[in-house]
C-alpha positions in Angstrom: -2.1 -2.3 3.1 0.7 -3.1 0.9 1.1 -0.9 -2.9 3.6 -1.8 -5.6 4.9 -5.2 -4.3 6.0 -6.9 -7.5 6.2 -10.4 -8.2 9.4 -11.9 -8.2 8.8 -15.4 -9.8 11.7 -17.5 -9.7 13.5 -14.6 -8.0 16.4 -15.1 -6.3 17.0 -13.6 -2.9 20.5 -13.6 -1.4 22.4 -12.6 2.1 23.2 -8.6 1.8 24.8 -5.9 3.9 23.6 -2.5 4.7 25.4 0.9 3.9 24.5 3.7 6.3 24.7 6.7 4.5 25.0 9.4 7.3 27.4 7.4 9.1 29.7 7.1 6.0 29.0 10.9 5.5 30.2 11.8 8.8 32.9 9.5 7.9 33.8 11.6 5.3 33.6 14.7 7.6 36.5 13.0 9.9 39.5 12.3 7.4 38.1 8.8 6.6 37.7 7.9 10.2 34.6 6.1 11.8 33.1 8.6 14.3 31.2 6.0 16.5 34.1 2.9 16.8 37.5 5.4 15.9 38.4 3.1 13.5 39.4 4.0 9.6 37.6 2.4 6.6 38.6 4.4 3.9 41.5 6.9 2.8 41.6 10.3 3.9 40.1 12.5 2.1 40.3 15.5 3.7 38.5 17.2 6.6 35.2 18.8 6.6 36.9 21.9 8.8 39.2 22.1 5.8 37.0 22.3 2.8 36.5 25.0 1.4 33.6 24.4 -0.7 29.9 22.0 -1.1 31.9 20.4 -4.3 35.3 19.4 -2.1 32.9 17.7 0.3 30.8 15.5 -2.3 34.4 15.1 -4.1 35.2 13.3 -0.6 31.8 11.6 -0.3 32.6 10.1 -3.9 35.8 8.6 -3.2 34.7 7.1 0.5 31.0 5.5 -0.9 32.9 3.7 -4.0 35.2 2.3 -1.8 32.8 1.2 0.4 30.5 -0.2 -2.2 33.2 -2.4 -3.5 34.2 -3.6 0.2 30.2 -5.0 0.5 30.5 -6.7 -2.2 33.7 -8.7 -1.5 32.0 -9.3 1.9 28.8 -10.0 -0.1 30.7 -13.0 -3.1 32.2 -14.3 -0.2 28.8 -15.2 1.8 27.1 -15.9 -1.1 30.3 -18.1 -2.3 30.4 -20.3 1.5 26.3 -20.5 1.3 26.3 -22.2 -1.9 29.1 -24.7 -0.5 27.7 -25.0 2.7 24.1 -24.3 2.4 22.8 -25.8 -0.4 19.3 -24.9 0.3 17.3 -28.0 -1.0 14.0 -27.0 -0.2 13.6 -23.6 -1.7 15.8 -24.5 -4.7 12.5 -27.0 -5.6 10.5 -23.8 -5.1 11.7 -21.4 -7.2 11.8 -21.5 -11.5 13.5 -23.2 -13.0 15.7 -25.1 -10.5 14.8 -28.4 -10.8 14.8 -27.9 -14.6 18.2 -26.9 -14.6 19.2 -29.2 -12.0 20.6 -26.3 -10.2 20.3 -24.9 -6.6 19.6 -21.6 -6.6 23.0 -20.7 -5.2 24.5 -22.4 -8.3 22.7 -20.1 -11.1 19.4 -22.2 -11.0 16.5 -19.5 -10.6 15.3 -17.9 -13.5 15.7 -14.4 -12.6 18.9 -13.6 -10.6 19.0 -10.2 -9.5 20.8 -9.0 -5.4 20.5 -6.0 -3.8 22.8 -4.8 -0.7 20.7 -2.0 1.2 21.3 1.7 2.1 20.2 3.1 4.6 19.2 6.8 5.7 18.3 8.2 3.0 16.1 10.8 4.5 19.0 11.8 6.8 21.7 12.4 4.3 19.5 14.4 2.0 18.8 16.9 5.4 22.1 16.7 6.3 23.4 17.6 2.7 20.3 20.4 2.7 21.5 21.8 6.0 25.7 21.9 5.4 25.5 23.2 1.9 22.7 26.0 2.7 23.3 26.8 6.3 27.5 26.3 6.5 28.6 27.6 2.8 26.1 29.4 1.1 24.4 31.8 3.9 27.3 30.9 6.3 24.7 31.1 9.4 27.0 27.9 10.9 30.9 27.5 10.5 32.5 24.4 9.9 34.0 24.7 14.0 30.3 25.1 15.5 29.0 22.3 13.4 31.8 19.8 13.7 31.6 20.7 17.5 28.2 20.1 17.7 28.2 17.0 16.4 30.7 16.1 18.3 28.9 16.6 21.7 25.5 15.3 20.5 24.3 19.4 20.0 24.9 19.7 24.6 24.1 23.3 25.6 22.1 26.1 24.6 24.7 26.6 21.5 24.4 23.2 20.3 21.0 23.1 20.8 20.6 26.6 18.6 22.7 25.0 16.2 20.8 22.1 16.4 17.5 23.9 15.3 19.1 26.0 12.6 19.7 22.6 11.0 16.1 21.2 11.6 14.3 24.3 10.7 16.3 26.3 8.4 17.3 24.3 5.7 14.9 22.2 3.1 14.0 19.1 4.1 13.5 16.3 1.9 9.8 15.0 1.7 8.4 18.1 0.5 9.2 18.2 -3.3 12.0 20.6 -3.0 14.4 19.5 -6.2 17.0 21.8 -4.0 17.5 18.6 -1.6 16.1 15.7 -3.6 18.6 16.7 -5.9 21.1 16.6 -3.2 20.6 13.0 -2.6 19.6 11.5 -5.9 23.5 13.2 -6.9 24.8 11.1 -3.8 22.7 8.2 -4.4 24.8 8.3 -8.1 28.0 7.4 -6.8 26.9 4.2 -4.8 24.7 3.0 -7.7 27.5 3.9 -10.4 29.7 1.7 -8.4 27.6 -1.0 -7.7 27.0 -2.0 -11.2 30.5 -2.7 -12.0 30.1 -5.8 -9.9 28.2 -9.1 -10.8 27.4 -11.7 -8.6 28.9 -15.2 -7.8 26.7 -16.9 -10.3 26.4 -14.3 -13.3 26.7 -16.4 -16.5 25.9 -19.7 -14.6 22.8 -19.9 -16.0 20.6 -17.1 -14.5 18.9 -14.6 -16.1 20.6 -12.0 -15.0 23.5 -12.1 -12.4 23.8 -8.6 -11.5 23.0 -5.9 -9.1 20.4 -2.8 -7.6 20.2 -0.5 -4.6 18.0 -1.3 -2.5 16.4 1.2 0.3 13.9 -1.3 1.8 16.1 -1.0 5.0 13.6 -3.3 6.8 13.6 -2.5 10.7 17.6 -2.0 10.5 17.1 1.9 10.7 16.7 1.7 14.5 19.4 -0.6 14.7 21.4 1.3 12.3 20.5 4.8 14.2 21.5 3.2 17.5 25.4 3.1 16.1 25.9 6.6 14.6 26.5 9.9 16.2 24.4 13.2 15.4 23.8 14.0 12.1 23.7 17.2 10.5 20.3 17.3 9.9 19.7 17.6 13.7 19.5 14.0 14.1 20.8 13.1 18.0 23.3 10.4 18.3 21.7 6.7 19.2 18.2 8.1 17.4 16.7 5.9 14.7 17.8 6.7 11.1 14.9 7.4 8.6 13.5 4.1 6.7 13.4 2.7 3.5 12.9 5.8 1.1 10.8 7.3 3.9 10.9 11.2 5.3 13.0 11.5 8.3 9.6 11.5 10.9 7.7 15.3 10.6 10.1 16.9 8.2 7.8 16.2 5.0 5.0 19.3 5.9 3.0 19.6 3.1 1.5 16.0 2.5 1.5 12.5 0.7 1.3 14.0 -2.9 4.1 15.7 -2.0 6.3 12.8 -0.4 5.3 11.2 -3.5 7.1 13.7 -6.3 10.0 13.5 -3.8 10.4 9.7 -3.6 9.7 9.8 -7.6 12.8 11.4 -8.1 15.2 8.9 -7.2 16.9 6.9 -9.9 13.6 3.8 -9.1 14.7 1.7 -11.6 18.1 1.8 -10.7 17.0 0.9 -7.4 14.5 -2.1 -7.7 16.0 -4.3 -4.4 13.2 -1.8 -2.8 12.2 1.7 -2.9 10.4 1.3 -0.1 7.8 4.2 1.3 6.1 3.8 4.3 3.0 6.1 4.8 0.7 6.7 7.7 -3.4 7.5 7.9 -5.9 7.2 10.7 -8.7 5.6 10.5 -10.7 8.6 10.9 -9.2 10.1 7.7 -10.7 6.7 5.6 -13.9 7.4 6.9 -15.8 9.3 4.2 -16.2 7.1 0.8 -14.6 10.8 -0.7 -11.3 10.2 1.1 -11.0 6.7 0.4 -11.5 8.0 -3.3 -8.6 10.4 -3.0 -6.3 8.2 -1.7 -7.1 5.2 -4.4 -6.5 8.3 -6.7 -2.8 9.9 -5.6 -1.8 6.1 -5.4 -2.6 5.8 -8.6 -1.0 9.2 -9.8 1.9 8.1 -7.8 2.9 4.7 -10.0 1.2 5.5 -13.7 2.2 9.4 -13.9 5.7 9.4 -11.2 6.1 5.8 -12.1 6.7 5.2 -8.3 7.7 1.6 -7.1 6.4 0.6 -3.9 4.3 2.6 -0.7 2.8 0.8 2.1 0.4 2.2 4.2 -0.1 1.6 8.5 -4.4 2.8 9.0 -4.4 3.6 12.9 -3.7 6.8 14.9 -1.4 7.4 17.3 -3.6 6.9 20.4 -4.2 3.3 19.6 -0.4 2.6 19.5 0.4 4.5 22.7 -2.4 2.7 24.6 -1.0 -0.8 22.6 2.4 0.1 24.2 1.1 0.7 27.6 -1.6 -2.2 27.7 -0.3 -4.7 25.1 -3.1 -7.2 26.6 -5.8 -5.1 25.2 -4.2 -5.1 21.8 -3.1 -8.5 20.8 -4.2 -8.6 17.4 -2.6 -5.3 16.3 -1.0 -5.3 13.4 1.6 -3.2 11.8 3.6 -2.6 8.5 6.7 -2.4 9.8 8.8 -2.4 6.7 8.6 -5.2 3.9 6.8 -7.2 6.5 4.2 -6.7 8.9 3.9 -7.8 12.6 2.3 -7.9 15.3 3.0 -4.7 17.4 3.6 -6.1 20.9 6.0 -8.1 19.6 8.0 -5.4 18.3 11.3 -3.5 20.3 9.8 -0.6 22.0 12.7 1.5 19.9 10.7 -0.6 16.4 7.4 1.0 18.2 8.5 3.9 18.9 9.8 4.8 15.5 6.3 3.5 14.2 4.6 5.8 16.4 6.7 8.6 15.3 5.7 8.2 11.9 4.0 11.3 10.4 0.0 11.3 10.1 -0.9 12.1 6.4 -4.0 14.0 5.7 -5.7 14.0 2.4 
């Protein structure tokens, strides 16, 4: 089922590029250098061993995301500039409003309504991770800057790291749970990118389109297994390689106390600021929509969640767990499973067993 998908007539969709928040936080933590590829992408603004407060650390995380947001965006103009050169795109130019009345592709400025998105990624992740260094490392000091840094940097090996590694999972407020001491966290992170981002147009504002400029975007599509697969641990606990939260979505059985409360969380980001997608993904069995009075309360929080939060978009998978281990393990008996995966839906046995596997993982709402 599919909540909150709003019609984009004569919308223009464009090529866009991802930012992974946790990586580009652990970025941050490492003087501006890449942890997974060793490489620098942004100036040095100090190490995390050295700072000597939560502030000198979001200081850092300010500098490196606008940079970053300005480097997508040159890499953006310049796809966007060699499509419309290159790749005229006749077809769905004579398909979208009001092309063929302005006698326009859409790459030139043709569609009525011209608003890009790039995409950021784990933003579950670097709300936990923000939760967990500011309470565990400088308010109660349970974790110094050394352990952490070294457990990160050994994927949380041993029993140390692996204490460490539940301190951060269990300790420290998670986001999910309508806790304004993390959601705040990442809605003040989230500020810098989108800040940033509006300061650029795109390669046809004043062409002719209505529009011409730019949102955040969370709807991450499957890219969070892809995008987990390339970044180290994560101070939330996270183990290196392991899929990054999607979309908007709670990193998978941190949000404890149920959909109304994932709800006031995701309500709390910036959502108009971020119209490319706030995308929530949400799980039920079957089992739970059996009763005509739980298929009552969950047509009432959805409602509650976009007339009283003023939410944007949740999704819903209805199957249990069992169904999509046995689908994984006998794919023949299960060929007409389908799943919402992100802003699409497939058919499960066609899916990566990493894509499955972070489906399955998913947390099981009750109502």
């Amino acid at each position: 089922m599919l909540f909150g998908n709003r019609m984009r007539w004569g919308y223009r969709c464009t090529g866009m590029s991802y930012l992974n928040f946790p990586r580009i936080l652990l970025m941050v933590m490492n003087n501006g250098i890449d942890v997974t590829s060793g490489k620098r992408f942004v100036k040095d603004y100090g190490n995390f061993r050295d700072m000597e407060s939560f502030d000198e650390l979001m200081k850092a995380w300010d500098g490196a995301i606008r940079e970053l947001t300005r480097a997508s965006i040159i890499v953006e103009n310049a796809i966007d500039l060699a499509s419309e050169r290159e790749v005229p795109d006749i077809l769905c130019s004579c398909l979208t409003q009001d092309c063929l009345g302005r006698g326009k592709t859409i790459k030139e400025g043709g569609a009525v309504y011209d608003f890009i998105s790039g995409l950021q990624v784990g933003i579950a992740n670097m709300a936990d991770s923000l939760s967990a260094i500011k309470k565990l490392v400088y308010e109660e000091k349970k974790i110094s800057k050394d352990e952490l840094m070294n457990a990160l940097a050994t994927d949380f090996a041993g029993e140390e790291g692996e204490r460490i590694r539940q301190m951060l999972i269990n300790d420290a407020p998670k986001y999910g749970n309508d806790d304004d001491y993390v959601d705040q966290l990442v809605v003040n992170a989230y500020a810098s990118y989108l800040d940033e981002m509006k300061k650029y147009k795109n390669t046809r504002y004043g062409r002719g389109p209505i529009g011409g400029i730019r949102y955040g975007g969370t709807s991450s599509i499957s890219a969070n297994v892809g995008q987990g697969f390339g970044t180290m641990a994560t101070p939330d606990g996270r183990h290196a390689k392991e899929p990054l939260a999607e979309g908007c979505s709670p990193a998978h059985s941190m949000d404890k106390h149920g959909p109304t409360a994932v709800f006031k969380t995701v309500s709390k980001l910036p959502t108009h600021e971020i119209t490319g997608g706030v995308l929530l993904n949400q799980k039920v069995t079957p089992a739970m929509l059996s009763t005509p009075e739980n298929t009552k309360k969950l047509e009432f929080i959805v409602r509650t969640f976009f007339n009283r939060l003023e939410g944007y978009h949740v999704q819903y998978n209805v199957v249990d767990k069992a169904t999509l281990l046995d689908a994984q393990a006998h794919p023949e008996k299960h060929k007409d499973l389908i799943v919402r995966v992100a802003g699409y839906s497939a058919f499960f046995n066609v899916l990566s067993k990493a894509t499955q596997d972070d489906i399955i993982g998913r947390t099981e709402q009750t109502l």
